[in-house]
C-alpha positions as CSV (number, residue, x, y, z in Angstrom):
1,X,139.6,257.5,53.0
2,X,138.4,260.5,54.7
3,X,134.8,259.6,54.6
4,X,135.3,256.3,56.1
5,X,137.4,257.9,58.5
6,X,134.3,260.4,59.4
7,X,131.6,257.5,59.2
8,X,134.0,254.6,61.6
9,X,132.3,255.8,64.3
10,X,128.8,254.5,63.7
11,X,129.8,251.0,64.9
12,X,130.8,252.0,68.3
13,X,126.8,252.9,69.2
14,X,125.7,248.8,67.9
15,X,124.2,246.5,70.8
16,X,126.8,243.3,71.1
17,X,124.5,240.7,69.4
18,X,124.7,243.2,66.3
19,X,126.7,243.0,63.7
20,X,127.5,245.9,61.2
21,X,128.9,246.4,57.8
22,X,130.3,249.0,56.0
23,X,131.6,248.4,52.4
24,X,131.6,252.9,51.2
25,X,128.9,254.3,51.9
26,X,126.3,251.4,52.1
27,X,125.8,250.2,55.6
28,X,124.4,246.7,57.0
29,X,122.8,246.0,60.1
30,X,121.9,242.2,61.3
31,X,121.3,240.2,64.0
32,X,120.1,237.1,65.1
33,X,116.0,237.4,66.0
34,X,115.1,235.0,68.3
35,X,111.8,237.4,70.3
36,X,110.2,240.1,69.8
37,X,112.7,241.8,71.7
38,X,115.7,241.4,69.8
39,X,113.4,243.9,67.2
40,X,113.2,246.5,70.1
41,X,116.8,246.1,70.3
42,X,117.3,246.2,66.2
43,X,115.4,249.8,66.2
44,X,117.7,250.8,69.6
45,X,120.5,250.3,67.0
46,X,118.9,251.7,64.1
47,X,118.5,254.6,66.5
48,X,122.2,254.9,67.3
49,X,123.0,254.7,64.1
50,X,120.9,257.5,62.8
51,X,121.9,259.6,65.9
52,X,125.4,259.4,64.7
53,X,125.0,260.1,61.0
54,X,123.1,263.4,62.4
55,X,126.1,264.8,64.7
56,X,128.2,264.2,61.5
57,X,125.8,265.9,59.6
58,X,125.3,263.8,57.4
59,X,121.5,262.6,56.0
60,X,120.3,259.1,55.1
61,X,118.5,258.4,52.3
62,X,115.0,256.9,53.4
63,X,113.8,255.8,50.0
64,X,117.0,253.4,49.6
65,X,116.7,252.1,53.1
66,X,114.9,248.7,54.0
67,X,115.1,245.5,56.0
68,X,114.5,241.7,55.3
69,X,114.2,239.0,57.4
70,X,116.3,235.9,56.6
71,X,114.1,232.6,57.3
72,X,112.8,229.1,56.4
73,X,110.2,229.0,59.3
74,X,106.5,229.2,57.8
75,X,105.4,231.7,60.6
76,X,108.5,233.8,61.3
77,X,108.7,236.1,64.3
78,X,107.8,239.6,63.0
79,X,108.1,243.2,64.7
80,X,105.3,244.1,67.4
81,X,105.7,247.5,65.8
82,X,107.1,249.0,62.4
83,X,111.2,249.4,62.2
84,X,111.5,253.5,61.6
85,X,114.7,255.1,60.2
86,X,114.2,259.1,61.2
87,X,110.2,258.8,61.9
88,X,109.9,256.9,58.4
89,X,108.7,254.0,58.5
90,X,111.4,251.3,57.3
91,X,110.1,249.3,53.9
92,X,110.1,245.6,54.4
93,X,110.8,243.6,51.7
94,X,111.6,239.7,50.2
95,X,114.0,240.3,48.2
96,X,117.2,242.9,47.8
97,X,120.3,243.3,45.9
98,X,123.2,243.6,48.3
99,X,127.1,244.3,46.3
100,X,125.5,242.5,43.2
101,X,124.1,239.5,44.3
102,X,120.4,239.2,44.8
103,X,119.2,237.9,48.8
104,X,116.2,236.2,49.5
105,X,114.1,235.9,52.7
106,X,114.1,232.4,52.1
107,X,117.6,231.9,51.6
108,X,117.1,230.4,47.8
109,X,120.0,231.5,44.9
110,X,117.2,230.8,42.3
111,X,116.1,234.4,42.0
112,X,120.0,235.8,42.0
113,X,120.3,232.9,38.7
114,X,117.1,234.2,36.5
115,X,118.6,237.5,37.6
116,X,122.1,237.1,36.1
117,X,120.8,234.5,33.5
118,X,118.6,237.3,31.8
119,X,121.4,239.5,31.7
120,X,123.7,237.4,30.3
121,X,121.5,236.0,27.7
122,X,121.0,239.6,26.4
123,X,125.0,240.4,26.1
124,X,125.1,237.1,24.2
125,X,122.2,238.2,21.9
126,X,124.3,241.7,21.5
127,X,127.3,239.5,20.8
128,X,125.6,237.7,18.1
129,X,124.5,241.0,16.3
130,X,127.7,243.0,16.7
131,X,129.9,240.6,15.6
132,X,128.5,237.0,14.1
133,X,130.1,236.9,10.6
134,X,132.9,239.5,11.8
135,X,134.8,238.2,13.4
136,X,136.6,234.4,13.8
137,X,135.5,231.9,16.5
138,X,138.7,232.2,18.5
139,X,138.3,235.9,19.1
140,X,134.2,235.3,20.1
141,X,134.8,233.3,22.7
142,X,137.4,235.6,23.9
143,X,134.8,238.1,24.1
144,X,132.5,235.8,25.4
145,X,134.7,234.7,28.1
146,X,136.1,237.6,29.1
147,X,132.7,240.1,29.1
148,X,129.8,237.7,29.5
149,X,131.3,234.8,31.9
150,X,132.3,237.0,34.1
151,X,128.6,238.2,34.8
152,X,127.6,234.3,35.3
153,X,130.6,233.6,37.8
154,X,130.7,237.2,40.0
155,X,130.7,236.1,43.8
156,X,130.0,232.4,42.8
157,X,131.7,231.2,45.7
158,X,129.1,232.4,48.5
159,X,125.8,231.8,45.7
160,X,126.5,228.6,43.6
161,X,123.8,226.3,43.3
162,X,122.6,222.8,44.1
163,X,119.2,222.8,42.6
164,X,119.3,220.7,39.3
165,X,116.9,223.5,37.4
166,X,119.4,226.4,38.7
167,X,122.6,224.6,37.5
168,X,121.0,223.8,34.5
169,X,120.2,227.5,33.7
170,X,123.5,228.6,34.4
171,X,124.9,225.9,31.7
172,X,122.5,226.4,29.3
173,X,123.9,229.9,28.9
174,X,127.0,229.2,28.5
175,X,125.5,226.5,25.9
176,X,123.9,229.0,23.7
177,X,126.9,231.6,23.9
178,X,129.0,228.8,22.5
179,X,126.8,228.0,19.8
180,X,127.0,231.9,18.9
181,X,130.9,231.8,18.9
182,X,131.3,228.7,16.9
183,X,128.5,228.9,14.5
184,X,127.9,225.1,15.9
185,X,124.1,225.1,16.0
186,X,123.5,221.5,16.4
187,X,126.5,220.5,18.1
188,X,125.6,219.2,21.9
189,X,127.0,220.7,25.1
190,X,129.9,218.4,25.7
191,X,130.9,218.6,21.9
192,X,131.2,222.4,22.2
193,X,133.4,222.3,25.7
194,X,135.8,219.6,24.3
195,X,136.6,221.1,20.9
196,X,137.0,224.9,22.6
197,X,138.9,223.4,25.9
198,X,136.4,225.3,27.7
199,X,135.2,223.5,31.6
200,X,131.4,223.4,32.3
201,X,130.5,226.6,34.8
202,X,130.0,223.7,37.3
203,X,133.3,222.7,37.0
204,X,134.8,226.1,37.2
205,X,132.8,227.1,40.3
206,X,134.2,224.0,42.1
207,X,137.7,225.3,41.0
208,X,136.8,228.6,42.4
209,X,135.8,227.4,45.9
210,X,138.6,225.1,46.4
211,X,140.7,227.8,45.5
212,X,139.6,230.5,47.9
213,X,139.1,227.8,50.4
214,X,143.2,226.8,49.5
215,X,144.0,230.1,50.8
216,X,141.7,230.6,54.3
217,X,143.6,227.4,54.7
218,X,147.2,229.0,53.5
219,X,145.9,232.3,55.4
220,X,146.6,234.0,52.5
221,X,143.0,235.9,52.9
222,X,141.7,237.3,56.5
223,X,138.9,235.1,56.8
224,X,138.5,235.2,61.2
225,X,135.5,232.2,62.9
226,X,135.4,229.8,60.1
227,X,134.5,226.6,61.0
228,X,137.7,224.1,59.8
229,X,138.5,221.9,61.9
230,X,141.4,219.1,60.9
231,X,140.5,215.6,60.8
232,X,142.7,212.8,61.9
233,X,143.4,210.1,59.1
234,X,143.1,206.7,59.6
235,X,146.3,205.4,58.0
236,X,149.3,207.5,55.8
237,X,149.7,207.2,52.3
238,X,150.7,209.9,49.8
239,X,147.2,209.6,48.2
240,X,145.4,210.0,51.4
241,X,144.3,213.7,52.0
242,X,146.2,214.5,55.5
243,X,144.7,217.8,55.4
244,X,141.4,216.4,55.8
245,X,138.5,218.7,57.2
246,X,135.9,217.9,59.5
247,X,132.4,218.5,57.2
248,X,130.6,220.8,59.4
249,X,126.7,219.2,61.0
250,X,124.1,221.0,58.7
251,X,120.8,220.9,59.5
252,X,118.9,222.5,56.8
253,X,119.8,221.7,53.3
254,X,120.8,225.6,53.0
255,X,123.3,225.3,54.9
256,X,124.5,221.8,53.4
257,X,125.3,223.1,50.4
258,X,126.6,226.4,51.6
259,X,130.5,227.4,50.8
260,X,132.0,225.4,54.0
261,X,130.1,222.7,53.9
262,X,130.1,221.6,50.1
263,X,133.7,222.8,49.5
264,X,135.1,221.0,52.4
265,X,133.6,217.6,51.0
266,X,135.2,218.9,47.5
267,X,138.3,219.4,49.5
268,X,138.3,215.6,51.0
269,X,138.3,214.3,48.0
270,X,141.5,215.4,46.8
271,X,144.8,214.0,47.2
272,X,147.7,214.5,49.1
273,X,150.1,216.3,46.5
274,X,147.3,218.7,45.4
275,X,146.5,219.8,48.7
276,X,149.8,220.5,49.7
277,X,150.5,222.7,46.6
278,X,152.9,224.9,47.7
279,X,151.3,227.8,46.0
280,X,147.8,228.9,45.0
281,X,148.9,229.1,41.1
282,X,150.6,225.4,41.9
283,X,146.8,224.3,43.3
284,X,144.8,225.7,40.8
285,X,147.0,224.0,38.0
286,X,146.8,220.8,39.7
287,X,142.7,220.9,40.2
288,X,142.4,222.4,36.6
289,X,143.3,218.4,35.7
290,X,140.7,216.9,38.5
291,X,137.2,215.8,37.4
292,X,135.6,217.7,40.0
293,X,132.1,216.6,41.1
294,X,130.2,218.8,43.4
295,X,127.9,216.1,44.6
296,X,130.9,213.9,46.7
């Protein structure tokens, strides 16, 4: 607490049309480039932010320090001049791991899925040699569930896919893990989740969304400038959602199948006594019964 007390200060010396953030001691600049100016303005900033670090004598270290630029235009606008950090100049690259989850310039999940894909496959490949023939299928996909899924699923809600081949990466994971457990080689996908009572990870990341998005709507979770809006139903009827949301305009298919976007539509779809839940364990058991289809 005393360190972020001594570091708070850095935000003060951001332009307005910058945004900063802090999560210990990593640090975040962005804003919105629509000129070469706003970079002039970035490297005012980066300045600031430097200058402040140095009264608190405190150091940054260059080597972990870079910047990306988030686009889907073919000829971007780029710096007239190099960003610098101290009279170093700052690395520029296409693709950085930010709080575990792996950003691209071109806004694509696909990299952040071979990423966590390869890792998973290899705890399920030290699964298989630690413990196939030890131990009972009950207790492997325990283990499986509650040390491998988890690196599949981390931060789901802002990353989960729409591309077919991304999906299908994700499941077939899950696929071979299940295999491992059961000692099922030849049994097919939907076999293995209906005899273990397990949901697809599709399934479960549409459970996950609606559920954060359950309590930005409860306010249970600070959440400040997202973009619900209520929509006014038709006609009543219990089965009618009357906590409808407006599906926000998207005009890139980023943005489409973005959290807001796709879970609101997820959202719409329910009925009127699951959305009214009067608790987030109450919602969660009622969508955990809902054929969930991410593509409504």
């Amino acid at each position: 607490y005393l360190f972020l007390v001594y570091i708070n200060e850095i935000v003060d010396g951001v332009s307005e049309d910058s945004r900063i953030v802090m999560f210990a001691d990593d640090i975040a600049l962005y804003r919105p480039i629509r000129s070469s100016v706003d970079f002039d303005l970035l490297q005012l900033d980066i300045d600031a932010i430097c200058s402040c670090i140095s009264l608190n004598y405190l150091t940054l270290n260059i080597l972990k320090c870079c910047y990306m630029i988030f686009t889907r235009k073919r000829y971007p606008t780029l710096p007239t001049l190099p960003l610098m950090v101290n009279n170093h100049t700052l690395a520029k690259v296409n693709s950085f791991k930010y709080l575990g989850v792996n950003l691209s310039t071109n806004l694509s999940w696909s990299e952040h899925v071979d990423c966590i894909t390869i890792k998973a496959r290899r705890l399920v490949g030290l699964l298989y040699r630690r413990f196939y023939g030890h131990l009972d299928s009950h207790i492997m996909v325990k283990l499986y569930t509650t040390i491998i899924r988890p690196h599949l699923e981390y931060a789901c809600t802002v990353w989960s896919p729409h591309l077919q081949k991304d999906i299908q990466s994700l499941e077939n994971v899950q696929k071979f893990a299940l295999r491992v457990c059961t000692g099922q080689w030849t049994a097919d996908y939907e076999t293995l989740l209906t005899s273990l009572n397990t949901p697809s990870l599709a399934a479960r990341r549409c459970r996950l969304k609606l559920s954060l998005l359950y309590n930005i709507i409860n306010n249970n979770v600070d959440f400040p400038s997202n973009p619900m809006t209520r929509r006014q139903p038709h006609y009543s009827h219990r089965h009618v959602n009357s906590s409808a949301l407006v599906v926000p305009s998207a005009r890139s298919t980023q943005y489409q199948h973005s959290f807001f976007p796709s879970t609101i539509r997820l959202w719409n779809s329910l009925s009127n006594d699951i959305v009214n839940s009067n608790s987030i364990s109450s919602f969660k058991r009622a969508i955990s019964t809902v054929n969930l289809n991410e593509s409504v």
